[in-house]
C-alpha positions as CSV (number, residue, x, y, z in Angstrom):
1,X,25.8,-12.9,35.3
2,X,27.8,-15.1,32.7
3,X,29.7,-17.1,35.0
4,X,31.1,-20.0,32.7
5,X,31.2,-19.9,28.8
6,X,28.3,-22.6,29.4
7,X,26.0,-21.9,31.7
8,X,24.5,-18.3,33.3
9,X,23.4,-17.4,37.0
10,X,20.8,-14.8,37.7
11,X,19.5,-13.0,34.4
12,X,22.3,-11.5,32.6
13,X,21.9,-7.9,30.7
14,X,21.9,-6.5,27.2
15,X,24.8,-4.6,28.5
16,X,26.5,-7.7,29.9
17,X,25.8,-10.1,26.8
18,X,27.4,-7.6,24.7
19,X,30.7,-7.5,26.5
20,X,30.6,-11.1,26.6
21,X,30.0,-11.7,22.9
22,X,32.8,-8.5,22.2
23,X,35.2,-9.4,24.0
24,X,35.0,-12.8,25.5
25,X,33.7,-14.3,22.0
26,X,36.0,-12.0,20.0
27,X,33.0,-10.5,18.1
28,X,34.1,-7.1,17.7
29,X,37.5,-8.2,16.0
30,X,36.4,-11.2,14.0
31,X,32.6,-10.6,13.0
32,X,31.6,-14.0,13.6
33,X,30.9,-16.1,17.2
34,X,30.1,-19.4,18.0
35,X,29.5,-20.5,22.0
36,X,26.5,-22.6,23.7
37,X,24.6,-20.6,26.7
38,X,21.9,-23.1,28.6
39,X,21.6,-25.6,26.3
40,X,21.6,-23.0,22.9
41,X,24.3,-22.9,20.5
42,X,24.2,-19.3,19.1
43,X,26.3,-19.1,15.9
44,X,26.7,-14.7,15.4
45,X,27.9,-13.3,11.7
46,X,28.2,-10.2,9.7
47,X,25.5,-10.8,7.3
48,X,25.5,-10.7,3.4
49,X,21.9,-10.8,2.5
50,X,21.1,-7.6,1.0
51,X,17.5,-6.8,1.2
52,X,17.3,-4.8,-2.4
53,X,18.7,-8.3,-4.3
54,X,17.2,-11.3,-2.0
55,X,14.1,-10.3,-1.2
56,X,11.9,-11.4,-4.1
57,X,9.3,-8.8,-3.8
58,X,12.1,-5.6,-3.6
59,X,12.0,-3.2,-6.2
60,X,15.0,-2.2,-8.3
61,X,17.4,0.5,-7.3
62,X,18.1,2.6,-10.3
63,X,21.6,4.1,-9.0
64,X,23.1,7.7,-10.4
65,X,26.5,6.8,-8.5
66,X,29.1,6.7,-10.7
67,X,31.6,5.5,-7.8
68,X,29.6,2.9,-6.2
69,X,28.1,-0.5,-8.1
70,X,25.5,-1.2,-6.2
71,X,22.1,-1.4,-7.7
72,X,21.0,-1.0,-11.8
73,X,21.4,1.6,-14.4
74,X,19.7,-0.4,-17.2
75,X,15.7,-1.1,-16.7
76,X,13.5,-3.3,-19.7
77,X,11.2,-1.1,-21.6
78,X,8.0,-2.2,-22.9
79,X,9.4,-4.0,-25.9
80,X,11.5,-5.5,-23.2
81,X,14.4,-4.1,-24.3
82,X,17.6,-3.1,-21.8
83,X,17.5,0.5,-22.1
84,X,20.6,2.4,-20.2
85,X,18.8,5.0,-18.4
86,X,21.8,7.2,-17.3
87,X,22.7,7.5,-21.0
88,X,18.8,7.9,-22.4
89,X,17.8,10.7,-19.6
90,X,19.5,14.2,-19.0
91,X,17.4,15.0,-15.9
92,X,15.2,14.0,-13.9
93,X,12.1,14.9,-15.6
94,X,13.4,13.0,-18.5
95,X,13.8,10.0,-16.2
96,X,10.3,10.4,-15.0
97,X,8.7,10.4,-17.7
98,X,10.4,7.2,-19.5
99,X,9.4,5.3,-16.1
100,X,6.3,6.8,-16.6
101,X,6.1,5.8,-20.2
102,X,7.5,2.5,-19.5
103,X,4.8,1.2,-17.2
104,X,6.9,1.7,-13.7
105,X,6.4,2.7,-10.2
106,X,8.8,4.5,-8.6
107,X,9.9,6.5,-5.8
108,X,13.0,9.2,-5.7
109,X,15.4,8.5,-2.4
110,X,17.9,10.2,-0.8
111,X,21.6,9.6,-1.4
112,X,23.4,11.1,2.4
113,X,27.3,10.4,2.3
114,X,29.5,12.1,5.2
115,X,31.4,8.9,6.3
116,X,29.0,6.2,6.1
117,X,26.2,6.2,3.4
118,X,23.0,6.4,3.9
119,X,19.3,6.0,2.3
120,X,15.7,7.3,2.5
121,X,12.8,7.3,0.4
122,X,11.3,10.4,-1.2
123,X,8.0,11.5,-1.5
124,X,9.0,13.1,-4.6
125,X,12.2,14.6,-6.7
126,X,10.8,18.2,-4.9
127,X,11.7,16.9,-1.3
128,X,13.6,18.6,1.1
129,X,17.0,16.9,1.4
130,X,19.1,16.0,4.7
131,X,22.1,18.6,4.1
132,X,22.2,20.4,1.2
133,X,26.3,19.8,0.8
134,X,26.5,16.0,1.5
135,X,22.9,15.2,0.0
136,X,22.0,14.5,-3.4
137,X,18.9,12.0,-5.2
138,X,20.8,8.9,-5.8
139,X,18.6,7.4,-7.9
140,X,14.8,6.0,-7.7
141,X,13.8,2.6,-6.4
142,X,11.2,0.9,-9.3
143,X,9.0,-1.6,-10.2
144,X,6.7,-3.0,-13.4
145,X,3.2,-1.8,-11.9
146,X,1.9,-5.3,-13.3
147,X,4.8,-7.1,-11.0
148,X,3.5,-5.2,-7.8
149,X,-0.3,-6.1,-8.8
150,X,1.0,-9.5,-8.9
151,X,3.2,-9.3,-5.9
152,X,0.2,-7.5,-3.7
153,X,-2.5,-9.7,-5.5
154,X,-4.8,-6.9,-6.5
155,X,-6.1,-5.2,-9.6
156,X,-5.5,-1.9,-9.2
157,X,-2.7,0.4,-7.7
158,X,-4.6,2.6,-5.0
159,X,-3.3,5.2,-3.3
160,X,-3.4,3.0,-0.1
161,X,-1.7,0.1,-1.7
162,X,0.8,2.5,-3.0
163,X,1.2,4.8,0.2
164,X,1.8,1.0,2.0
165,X,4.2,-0.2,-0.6
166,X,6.4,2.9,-0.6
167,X,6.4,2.2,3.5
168,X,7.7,-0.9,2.8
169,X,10.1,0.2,0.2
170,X,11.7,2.4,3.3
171,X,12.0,-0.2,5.7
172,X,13.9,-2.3,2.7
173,X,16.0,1.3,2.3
174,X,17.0,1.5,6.2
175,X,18.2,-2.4,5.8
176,X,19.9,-1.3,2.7
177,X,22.0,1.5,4.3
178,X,23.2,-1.0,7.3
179,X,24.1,-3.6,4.4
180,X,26.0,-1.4,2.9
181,X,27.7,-0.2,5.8
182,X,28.6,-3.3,6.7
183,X,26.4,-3.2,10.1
184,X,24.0,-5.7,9.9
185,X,24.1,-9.2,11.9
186,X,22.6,-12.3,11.4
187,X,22.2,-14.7,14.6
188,X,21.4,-18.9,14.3
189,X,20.1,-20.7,17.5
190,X,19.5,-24.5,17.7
191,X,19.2,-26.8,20.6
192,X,17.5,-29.9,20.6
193,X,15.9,-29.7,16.7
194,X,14.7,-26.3,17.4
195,X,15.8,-23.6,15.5
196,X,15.8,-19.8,14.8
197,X,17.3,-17.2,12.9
198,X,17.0,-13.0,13.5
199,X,18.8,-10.6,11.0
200,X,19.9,-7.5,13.1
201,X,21.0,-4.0,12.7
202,X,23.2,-3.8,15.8
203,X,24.8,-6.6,17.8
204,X,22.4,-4.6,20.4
205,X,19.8,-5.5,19.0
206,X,20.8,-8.8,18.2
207,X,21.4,-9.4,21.7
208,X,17.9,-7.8,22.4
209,X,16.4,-10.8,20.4
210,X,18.9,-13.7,22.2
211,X,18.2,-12.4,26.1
212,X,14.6,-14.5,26.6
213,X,16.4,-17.6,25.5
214,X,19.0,-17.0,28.2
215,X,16.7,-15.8,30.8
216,X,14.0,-18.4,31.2
């Protein structure tokens, strides 16, 4: 139980930190929290890092939205030359085949809008979608096949480094989607010269992650 803003007596909950950190810390209004809890100072946030942009070995998103701005519509060619891909392709064979061309990887995902946004990776542009009235391709995450040979330090693009590399590319597509639904957290603990961070898609979770520091 959280008995002071300072201190804690017995093991405290998931359940129980949340509430505190909602309501007591103001978290749920403000997005942001700063308290100490037996001898940690936890410093909560919404978080701005967005996984597709500051993650140096992400692929581009090549977007089709024409009412959001998030990701690219231009990609270099060979000659390295900014080529606008929504105005040089009328379908999505057409789009294929200049990635193709072009020297790219890439993987269709799944544009789902009903509220919130979400995002998924495709196996390919013949995959079943998630509703066929709210669901559309949104665009193809890519990248220069010599950049992932570089990135993944090997010479040749195998299925099995592909098949891994697209796995990845999902798990940077779920982060997307809470980014861009403004639902994921970022937590900051010191005490003493130690420190840690954990990025977060719920204050659940982050929570999850601060508990052992509490209950020791």
């Amino acid at each position: 139980m959280i008995k002071t803003y300072y201190k804690i007596e017995d093991e405290v909950t998931v359940e129980e930190l949340v509430s505190f950190i909602s309501h007591e810390k103001d978290f749920c209004w403000s997005n942001y929290a700063n308290f100490t809890l037996n001898g940690y100072e936890f410093t909560l946030s919404r978080s701005d890092y967005n996984p597709l942009e500051d993650d140096s070995y992400a692929p581009k998103l090549l977007s089709f939205s024409k009412k959001y701005t998030y990701g690219v519509k231009e990609l270099r060619n060979k000659e390295g030359e900014l080529i606008n891909i929504i105005d040089e392709c009328d379908d999505l064979d057409e789009v294929e085949s200049w990635l193709e061309k072009n020297d790219y990887v890439y993987a269709p995902f799944e544009k789902y809008e009903h509220g919130l946004i979400a995002f998924r990776l495709l196996t390919d542009k013949y995959s079943n979608l998630t509703c066929r009235f709210d669901s559309c391709i949104g665009g193809y995450l890519v990248m220069k096949k010599s950049d992932l040979r570089e990135f993944r330090n090997v010479k040749k693009l195998t299925d099995k480094v592909l098949q891994k590399e697209f796995a990845y590319w999902n798990s940077l597509l779920g982060s997307f989607t809470n980014y861009i639904n403004g639902s994921q957290y970022e937590a900051n603990i010191e005490s003493n010269g130690f420190y840690e961070s954990y990025f977060a898609n719920s204050l659940e979770e982050l929570c999850e992650f601060i508990l052992p520091f509490l209950n020791k």
